[in-house]
N, C-alpha and C positions, 0 to 999 in steps of 0.2 A: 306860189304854185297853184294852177287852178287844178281843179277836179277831175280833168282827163290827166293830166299828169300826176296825178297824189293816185289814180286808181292804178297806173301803170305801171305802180310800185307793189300791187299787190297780184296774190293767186287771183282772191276773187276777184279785182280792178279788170286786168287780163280779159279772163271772162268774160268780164260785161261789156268790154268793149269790140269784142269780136263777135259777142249773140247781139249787137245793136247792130252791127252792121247787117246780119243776117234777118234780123225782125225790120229789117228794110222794105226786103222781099217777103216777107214770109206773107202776108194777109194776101199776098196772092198766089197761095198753096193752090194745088188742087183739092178735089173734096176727098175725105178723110174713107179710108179703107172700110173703118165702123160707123155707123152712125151714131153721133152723141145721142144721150140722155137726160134729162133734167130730174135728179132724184134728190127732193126738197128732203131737211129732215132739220131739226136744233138742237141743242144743248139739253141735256136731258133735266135740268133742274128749270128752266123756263116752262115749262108743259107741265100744265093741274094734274094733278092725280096723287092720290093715297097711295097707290103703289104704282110697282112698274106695266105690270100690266094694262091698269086704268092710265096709263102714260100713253103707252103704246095703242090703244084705241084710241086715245085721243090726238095723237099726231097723224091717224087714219084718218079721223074725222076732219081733222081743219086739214088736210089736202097734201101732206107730208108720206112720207116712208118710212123715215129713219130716225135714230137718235142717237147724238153724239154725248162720250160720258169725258169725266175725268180722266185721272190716275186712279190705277187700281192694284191689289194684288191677286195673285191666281184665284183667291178660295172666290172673290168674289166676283171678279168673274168668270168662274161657274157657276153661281147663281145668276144670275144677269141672265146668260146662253139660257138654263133652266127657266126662267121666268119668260124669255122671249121666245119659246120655242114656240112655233106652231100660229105664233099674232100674225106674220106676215110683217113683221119689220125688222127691218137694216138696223146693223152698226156700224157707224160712223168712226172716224176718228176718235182717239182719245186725246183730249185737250191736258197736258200735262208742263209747259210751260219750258224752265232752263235748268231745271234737276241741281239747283246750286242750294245747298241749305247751309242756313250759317248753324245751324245747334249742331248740324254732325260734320259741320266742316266737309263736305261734298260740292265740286264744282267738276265736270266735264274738262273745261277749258282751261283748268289749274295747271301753273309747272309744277306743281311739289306734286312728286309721283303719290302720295299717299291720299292726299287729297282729289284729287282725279281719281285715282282709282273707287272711289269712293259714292263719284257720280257717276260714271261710268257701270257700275253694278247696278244704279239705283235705274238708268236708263234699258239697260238689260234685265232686271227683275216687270219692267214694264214693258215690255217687247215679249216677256214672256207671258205676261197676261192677256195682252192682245193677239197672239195666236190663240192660247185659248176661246176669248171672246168672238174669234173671224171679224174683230175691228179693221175699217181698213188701216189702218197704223195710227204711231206716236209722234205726235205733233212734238216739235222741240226748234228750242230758241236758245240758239250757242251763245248769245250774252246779252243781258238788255242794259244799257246803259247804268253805270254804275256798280256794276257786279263785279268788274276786272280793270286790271290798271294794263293790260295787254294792248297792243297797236292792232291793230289789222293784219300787219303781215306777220305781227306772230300770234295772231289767233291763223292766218294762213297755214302755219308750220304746223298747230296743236290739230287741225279738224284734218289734216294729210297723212297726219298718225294714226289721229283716233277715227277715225268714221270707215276706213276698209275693214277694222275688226269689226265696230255696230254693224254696219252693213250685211256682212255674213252671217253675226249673229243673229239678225233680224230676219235674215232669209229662212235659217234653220227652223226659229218660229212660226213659220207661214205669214210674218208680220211685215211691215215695215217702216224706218225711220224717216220719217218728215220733218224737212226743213223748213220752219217759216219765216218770211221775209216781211218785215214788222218798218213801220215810217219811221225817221231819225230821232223822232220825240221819245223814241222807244229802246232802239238798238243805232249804234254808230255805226254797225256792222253788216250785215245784209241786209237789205232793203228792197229788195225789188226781186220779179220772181226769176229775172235768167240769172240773179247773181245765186241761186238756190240751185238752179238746172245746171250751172257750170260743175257744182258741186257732185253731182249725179250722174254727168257725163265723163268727170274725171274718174270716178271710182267705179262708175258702169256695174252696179248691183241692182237686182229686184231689190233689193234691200234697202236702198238709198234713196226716196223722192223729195218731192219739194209741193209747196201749195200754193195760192193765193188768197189772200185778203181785201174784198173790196174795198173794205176803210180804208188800211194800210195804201191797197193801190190808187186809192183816191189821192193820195198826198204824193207818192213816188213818182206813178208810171204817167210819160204821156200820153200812149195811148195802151189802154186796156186790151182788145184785139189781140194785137201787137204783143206786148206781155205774154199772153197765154201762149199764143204761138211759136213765141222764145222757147219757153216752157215746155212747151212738145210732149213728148211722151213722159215727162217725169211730174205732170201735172195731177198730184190724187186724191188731194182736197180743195176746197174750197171754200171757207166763209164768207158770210154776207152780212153786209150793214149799211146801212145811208155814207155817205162821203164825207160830213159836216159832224153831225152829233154821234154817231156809232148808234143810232136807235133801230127800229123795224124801219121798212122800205117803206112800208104804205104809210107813215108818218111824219116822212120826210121826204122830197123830191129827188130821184136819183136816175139817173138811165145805166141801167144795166145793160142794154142792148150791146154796147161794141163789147164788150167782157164775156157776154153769152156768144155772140159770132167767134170769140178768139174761141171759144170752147169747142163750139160743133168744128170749127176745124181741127181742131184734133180728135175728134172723135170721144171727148170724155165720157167716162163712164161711170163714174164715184161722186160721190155726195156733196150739195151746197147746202151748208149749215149757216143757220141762223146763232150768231155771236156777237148780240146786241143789247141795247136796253128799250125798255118803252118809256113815252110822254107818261109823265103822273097822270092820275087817274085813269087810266086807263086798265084792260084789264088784256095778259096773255091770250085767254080762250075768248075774245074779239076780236083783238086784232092781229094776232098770228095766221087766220084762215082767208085774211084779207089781202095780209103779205104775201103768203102764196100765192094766190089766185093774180095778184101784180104781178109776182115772180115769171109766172107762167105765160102770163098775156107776153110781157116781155119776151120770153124766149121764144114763143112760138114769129114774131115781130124783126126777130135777130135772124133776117134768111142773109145765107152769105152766095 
């Protein structure tokens, strides 16, 4: 069985195969109703600072906005909103991963109803932090490899059940649930970003997006553009990293240009986070100000 046949057996397969014919077309959209933005910002534990505050200057200073956190709970943040008020910087997503913990026996994507339920709370206790925070939402990866002896089409069956409740409930929060689409070394499962936007468009909630990974898309998509395009309006984060090592941009040769053109055609408006490592010896407050300033050149480069 090749691989358009083995997808045609699934929800997400479907999907993908109906947004490839449409990202055929799509990079010759017209131009985008809004005009995109390019709002840099990383991972809040890469940025020097003794506190959050001196974080938050310093992601002003090296040519950023934002800052993307983990998993949180409510109490904290509301410290977080408290410590950021008034910097002038963004939150970003919260990077929280597949909510599967073996000590308390919590998996999302479980049949055994008690089990599921279990990450299921643990995904809704974090959706209600991030309304809190005004984060733009909760990054989540319905399996990474190894986590589930599930097929595809019955991880199809469990995210048809479970994600119209997230959904809602994430709307209720001012928040919302993202879907990330991670390369085969990582997930056997989604991969690519229309197989996240099929997911979006099925369930059609504020509540429901999807994002990109330029590592990730380094290895999936053929073309970047294209990808975002598919993506369309359910595109509301984005990570950034070299293609080859997962490191900073400015350390490794990468073209971002067709991936920034997929964006300004939709008009994005939500944060590219830095979700990377650096070359040894080197140091964060160096070469982070460099990366952006690449970042930047590059997009302004990216006319569509």
């Amino acid at each position: 069985m090749d691989r358009r046949e083995f997808l045609k057996g699934t929800v997400v397969g479907a999907g993908v195969l109906a947004a490839s014919r449409m990202a055929q077309t799509a990079c010759a959209a017209d131009a985008p109703a809004t005009k995109a933005v390019l709002k840099l910002c990383s991972q809040e534990g890469k940025i020097p600072g003794s506190s959050l505050k001196e974080k938050a200057e310093n992601i002003l200073k090296f040519g950023g906005c934002g800052l993307e956190f983990g998993g949180m709970d409510v109490k904290r943040a509301e410290q977080i909103r408290k410590d950021l008020d008034g910097t002038g910087v963004g939150i970003a997503a919260m990077c929280c991963g597949s909510f599967a913990d073996k000590q308390n026996g919590a998996r999302p994507v479980s049949m055994d109803p008690e089990v599921r339920k279990r990450g299921l709370d643990e995904i809704k206790r974090q959706l209600e932090a991030c309304g809190v925070l005004g984060s733009t939402g909760v990054i989540w990866v319905p399996a990474f490899n190894g986590q589930t002896k599930l097929k595809p089409e019955e991880l199809d069956k469990v995210l048809a059940d479970i994600l119209p409740e997230l959904a809602e409930f994430a709307a209720k929060c001012k928040g919302k649930l993202m879907i990330e689409p991670l390369n085969k070394g990582e997930t056997f499962y989604i991969n690519r970003v229309e197989q996240g936007a099929f997911w979006c468009n099925k369930i059609n909630s504020p509540g429901l997006v999807t994002m990109g990974d330029f590592y990730h898309m380094s290895k999936e998509e053929k073309d970047d553009e294209a990808a975002f395009v598919a993506g369309g309006k359910w595109v509301h984060h984005v990570h950034v990293a070299t293609g080859k090592s997962r490191i900073l941009p400015n350390q490794e040769e990468h073209n971002y240009r067709p991936g920034f053109k997929g964006l300004k055609r939709i008009g994005y408006q939500d944060f590219c986070s830095l979700e990377c490592g650096k070359k040894k010896g080197t140091e964060w407050a160096d070469e982070i100000p460099k990366t952006f300033a690449l970042l930047k050149q590059q997009w302004e480069e990216a006319t569509i």
